[in-house]
C-alpha positions in Angstrom: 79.9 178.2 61.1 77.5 176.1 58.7 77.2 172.7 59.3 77.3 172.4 55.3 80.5 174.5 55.1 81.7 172.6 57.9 81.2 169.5 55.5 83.0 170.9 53.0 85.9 170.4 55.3 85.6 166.6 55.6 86.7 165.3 52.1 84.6 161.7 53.0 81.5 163.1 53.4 80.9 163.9 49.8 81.4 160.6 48.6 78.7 158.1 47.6 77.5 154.7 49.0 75.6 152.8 46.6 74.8 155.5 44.6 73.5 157.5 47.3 75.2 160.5 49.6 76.2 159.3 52.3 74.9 159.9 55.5 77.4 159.2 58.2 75.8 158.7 61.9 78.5 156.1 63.8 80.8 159.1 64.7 80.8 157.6 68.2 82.8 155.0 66.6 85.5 157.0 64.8 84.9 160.8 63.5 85.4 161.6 59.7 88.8 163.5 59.1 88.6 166.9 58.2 91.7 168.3 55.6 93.6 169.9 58.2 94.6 166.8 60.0 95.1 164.9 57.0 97.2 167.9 55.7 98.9 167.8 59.0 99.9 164.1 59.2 101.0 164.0 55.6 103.3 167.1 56.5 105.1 165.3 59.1 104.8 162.0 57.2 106.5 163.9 54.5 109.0 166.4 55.5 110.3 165.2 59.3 109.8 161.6 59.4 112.0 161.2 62.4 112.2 159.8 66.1 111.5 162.6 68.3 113.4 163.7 71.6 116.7 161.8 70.6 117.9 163.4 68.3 119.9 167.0 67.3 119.1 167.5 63.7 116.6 169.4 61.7 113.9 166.8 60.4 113.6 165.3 64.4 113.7 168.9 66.0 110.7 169.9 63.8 108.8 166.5 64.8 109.3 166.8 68.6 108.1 170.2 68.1 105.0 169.1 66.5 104.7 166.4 69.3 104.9 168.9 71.8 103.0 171.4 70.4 100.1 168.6 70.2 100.4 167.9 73.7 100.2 171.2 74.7 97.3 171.8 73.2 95.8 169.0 74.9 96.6 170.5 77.7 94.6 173.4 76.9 91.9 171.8 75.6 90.9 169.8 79.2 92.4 172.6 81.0 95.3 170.5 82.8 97.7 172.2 85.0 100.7 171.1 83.3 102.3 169.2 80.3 103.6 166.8 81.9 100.5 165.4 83.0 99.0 164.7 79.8 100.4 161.4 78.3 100.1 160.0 74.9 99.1 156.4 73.8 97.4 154.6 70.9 94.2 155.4 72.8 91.4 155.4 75.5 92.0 151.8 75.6 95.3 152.0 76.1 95.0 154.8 78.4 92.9 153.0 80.8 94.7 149.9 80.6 98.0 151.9 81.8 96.2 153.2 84.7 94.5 150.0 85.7 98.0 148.4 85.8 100.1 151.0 87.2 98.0 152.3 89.7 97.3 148.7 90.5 101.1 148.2 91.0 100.9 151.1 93.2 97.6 151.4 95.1 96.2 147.8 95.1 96.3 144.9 97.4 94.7 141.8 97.9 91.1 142.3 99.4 90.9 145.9 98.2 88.0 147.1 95.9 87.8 148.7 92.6 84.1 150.1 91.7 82.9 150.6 87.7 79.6 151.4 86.5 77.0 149.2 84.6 77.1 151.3 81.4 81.1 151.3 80.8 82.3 150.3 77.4 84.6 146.5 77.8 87.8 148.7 77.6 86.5 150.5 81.2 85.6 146.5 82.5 88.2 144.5 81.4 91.4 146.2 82.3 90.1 146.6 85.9 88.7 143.0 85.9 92.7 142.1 85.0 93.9 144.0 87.5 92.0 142.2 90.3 92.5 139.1 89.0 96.5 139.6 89.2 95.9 141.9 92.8 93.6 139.2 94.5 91.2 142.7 94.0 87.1 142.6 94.4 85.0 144.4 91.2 81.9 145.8 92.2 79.6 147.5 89.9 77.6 151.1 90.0 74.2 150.3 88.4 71.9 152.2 86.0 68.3 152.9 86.0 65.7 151.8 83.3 65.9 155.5 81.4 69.8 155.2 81.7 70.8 157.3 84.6 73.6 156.1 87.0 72.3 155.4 90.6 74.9 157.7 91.9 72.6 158.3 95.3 74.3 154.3 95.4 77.5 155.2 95.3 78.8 156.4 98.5 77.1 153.2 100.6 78.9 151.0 97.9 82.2 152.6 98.6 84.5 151.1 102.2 87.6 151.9 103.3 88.8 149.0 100.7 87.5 151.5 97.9 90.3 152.1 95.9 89.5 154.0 92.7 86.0 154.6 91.1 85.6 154.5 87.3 83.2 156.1 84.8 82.6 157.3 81.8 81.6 160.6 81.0 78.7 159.8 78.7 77.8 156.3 77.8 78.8 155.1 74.2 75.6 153.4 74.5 73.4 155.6 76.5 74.2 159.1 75.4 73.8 160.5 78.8 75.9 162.7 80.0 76.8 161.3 83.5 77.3 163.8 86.8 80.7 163.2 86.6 81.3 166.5 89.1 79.0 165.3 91.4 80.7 162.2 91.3 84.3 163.3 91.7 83.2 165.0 95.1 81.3 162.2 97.0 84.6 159.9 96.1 86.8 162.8 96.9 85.1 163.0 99.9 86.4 159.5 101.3 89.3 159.8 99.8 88.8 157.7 96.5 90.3 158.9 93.4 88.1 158.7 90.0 89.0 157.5 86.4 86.6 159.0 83.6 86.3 157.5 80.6 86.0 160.7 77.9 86.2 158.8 74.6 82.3 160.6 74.4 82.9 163.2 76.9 85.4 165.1 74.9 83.6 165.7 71.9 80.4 166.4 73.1 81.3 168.0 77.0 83.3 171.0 78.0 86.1 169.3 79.5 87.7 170.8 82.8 89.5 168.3 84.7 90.2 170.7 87.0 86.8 171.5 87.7 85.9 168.4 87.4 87.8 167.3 89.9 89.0 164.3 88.0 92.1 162.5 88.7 92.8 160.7 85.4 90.6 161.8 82.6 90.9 159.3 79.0 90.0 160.3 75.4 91.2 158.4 71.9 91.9 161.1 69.4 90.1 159.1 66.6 86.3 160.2 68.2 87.4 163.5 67.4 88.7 163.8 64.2 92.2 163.2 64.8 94.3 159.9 63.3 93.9 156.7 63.9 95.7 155.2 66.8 96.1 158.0 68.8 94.9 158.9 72.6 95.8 160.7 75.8 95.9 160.2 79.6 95.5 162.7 81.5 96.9 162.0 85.5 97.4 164.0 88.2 100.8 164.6 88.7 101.0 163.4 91.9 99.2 160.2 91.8 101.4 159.5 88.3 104.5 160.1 89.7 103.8 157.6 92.5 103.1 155.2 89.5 105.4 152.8 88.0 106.0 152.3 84.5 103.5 150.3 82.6 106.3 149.6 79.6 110.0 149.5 79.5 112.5 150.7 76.8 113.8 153.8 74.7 112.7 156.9 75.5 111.2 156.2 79.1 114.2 155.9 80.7 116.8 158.0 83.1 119.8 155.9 83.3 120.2 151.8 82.4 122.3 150.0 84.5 122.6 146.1 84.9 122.4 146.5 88.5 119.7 149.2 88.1 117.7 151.9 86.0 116.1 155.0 86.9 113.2 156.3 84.8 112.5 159.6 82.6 110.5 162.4 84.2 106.8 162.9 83.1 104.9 162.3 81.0 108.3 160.1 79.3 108.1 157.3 81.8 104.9 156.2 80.5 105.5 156.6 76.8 108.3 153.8 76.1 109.4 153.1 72.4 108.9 155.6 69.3 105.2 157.3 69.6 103.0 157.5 66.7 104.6 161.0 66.0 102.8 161.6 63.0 99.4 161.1 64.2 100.0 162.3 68.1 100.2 165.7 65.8 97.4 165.7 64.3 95.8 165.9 67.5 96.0 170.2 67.4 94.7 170.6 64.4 91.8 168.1 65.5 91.4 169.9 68.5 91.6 173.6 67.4 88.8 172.6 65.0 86.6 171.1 68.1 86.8 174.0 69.9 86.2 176.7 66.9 83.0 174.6 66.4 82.1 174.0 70.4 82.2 178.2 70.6 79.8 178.6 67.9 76.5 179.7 69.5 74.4 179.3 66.2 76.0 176.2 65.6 75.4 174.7 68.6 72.0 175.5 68.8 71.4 173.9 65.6 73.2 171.2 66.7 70.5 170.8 69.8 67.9 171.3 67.2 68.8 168.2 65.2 69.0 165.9 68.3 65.7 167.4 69.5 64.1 166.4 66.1 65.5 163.1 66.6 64.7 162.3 70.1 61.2 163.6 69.4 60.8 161.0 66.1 62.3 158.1 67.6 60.8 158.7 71.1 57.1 159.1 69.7 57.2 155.5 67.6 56.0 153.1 69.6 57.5 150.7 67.3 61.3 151.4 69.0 62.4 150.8 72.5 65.1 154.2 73.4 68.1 153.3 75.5 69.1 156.7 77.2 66.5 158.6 77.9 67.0 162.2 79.6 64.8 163.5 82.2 66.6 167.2 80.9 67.4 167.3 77.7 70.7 169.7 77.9 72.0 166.0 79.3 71.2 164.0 76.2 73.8 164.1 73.4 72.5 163.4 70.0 73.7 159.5 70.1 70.4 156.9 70.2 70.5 153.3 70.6 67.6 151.8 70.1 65.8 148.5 69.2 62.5 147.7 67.6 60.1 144.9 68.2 60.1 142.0 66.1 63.2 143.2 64.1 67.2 142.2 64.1 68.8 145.1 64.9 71.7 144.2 62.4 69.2 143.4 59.7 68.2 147.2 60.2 71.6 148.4 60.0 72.3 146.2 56.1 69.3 148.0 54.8 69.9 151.5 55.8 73.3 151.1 55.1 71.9 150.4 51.1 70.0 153.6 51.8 73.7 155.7 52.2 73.3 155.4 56.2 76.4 154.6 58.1 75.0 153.2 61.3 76.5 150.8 64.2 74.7 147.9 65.1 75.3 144.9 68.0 76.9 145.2 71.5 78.7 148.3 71.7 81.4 146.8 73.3 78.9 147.3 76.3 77.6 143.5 77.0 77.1 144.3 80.4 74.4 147.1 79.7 72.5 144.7 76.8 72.7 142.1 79.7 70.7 145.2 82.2 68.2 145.9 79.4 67.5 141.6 77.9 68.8 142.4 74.4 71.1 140.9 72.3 72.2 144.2 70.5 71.0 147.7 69.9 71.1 149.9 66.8 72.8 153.4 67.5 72.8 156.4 65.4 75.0 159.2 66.5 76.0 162.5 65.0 78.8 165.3 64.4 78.9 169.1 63.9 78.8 168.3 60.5 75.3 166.0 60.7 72.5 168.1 58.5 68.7 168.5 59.7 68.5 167.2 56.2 70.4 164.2 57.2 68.1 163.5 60.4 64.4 163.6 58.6 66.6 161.1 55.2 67.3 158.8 58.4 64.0 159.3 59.7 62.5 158.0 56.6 64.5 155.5 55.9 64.3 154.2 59.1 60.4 154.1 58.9 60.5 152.2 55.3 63.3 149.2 56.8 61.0 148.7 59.7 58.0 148.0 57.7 59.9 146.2 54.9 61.2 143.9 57.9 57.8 143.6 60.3 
């Protein structure tokens, strides 16, 4: 595949900003859409706009079977062991916040400890921070080094018999790293602790085995990679998630309704109350099939890792910029930078190149935490997609170079 045929798929990328093409790098904010998923959700949207599961006729049959179909490609995707234990919600944010409050129903008591790591995006913090608060829990916090790297030699004497759950991500939003999430699984394993990983970066840019991972609940949001809007999945161990309580009550999640009583549906149903976003759960195998066609391409890929090379080597060699996530190996590094420059407002950077055609992200990160470890305010992070051009990379390159000096 050729990254510019693979363009040609992606109807936004040929559009102009300004005037100018536009060069899209804040993919680890939300992918572009290629034609197949907007095909896909129109299809549903306009032939079988109907509730799934509940009902007999033609138009819901065919949108349950989408549903499922989507799910069970998921499934495939992270290689999980069944259906059932792949859940759908409006998100990783969403994903995490159901297991932060249903495994705290289940799991958590006053005194016991829940452990996160330094470089987790808020939606990895808060909902745990919530949790304790409500449980009478203790937070404690995995810290990184100064090139980015977890201090996972840390983690075992951080753990006691209070450990509860640890939670990570598997690549830092911010960072870029991909984080030893393996390695990580076992040493908690080994005392008994179950792990959360955050995969809103790890499934687009990571072959994702949750088996061999060794992962008990593994989160993603569908809009990273190239899916709709408002659309994610948790993935649970079926045994931990059946010990779970419902984080939502109404339609669909239920067994039986009684005043005196109810009784709830099997999995994954309990934890998917109300009517799902049907339309865009969907287009979450097209999205996916897409991913992997791309992630099995050997020439692609490598041109892929020759783009981030020529990156990390420009951005690395100016001693004008401070690099955020930097990989001792580079088969770790993904080709996402945050970075900062001396003397210059990292948003002011980001309102120039945007009048260059550059679609960059600028400011926290939803990462406070980490710009608190490194004394800045904000960051600017470029981050790319199959469909990101060498071409692309030296045009940012440039225009990076002429908004420092125009700002300095």
């Amino acid at each position: 595949m050729d990254p510019k045929e693979i363009r040609n798929l992606f109807p936004a990328l040929s559009r102009k900003v300004y005037g100018k093409s536009l060069v899209y790098f804040d993919n680890a904010a939300t992918a572009q859409r290629p034609q197949s998923v907007i095909d896909e959700w129109t299809r549903i949207s306009s032939t079988c706009n109907a509730n799934i599961h509940r009902a007999v006729h033609l138009m819901s049959e065919e949108a349950t079977q989408a549903y499922e179909d989507a799910r069970e490609c998921v499934r495939g995707f992270i290689n999980a062991a069944e259906s059932s234990e792949i859940v759908f919600t409006s998100g990783a944010t969403a994903s995490v916040n159901l297991v932060a409050f249903s495994f705290g129903e289940a799991f958590v008591s006053e005194g016991d400890e829940i452990i996160v790591s330094e470089s987790e995006h808020h939606s990895d913090i808060v909902p745990w921070q919530m949790m304790c608060n409500r449980k009478k829990a203790v937070l404690k916090v995995l810290h990184v080094d100064d090139t980015g790297h977890l201090k996972v030699e840390m983690l075992e004497s951080l753990m006691t018999e209070r450990t509860r759950i640890v939670c990570v991500a598997h690549i830092s939003n911010v960072l870029g790293i991909v984080n030893p999430v393996e390695k990580i699984a076992a040493i908690c394993h080994g005392k008994g602790v179950p792990v959360l990983v955050d995969g809103a970066q790890g499934v687009v840019h990571a072959d994702v085995d949750v088996r061999k991972t060794g992962c008990d609940f593994y989160v993603f949001s569908g809009h990273k990679i190239y899916a709709a809007p408002g659309t994610g999945v948790l993935y649970g161990r079926k045994e931990l998630l059946e010990k779970m309580p419902p984080y939502m009550g109404g339609g669909e999640m239920v067994g039986t309704v009684r005043f005196d009583g109810t009784t709830y549906a099997p999995l994954p149903l309990k934890f998917e109350a109300g009517t799902q976003n049907f339309a865009g759960a969907a287009t979450l195998k097209p999205a996916l099939m897409l991913a992997m066609e791309m992630s099995r391409d050997e020439e692609l890929c490598r041109y892929c890792d020759d783009v981030r090379d020529y990156l990390l080597d420009a951005l690395m060699k100016d001693d004008r910029i401070r690099l955020y996530g930097v990989p001792e190996d580079r088969s770790e590094k993904i080709s996402l930078f945050s970075f900062t420059v001396e003397g210059v407002h990292h948003e002011d950077l980001a309102l120039i190149l945007d009048k260059m055609g550059i679609a960059v992200r600028s400011g926290q990160m939803c990462a406070e935490p980490l710009m608190d470890r490194y004394g800045v305010t904000g960051m600017l992070r470029a981050s790319l997609a199959p469909y990101n051009t060498l071409e692309e990379a030296e045009y940012f390159v440039e225009s990076l170079d002429k908004a420092i000096k125009m700002l300095r």
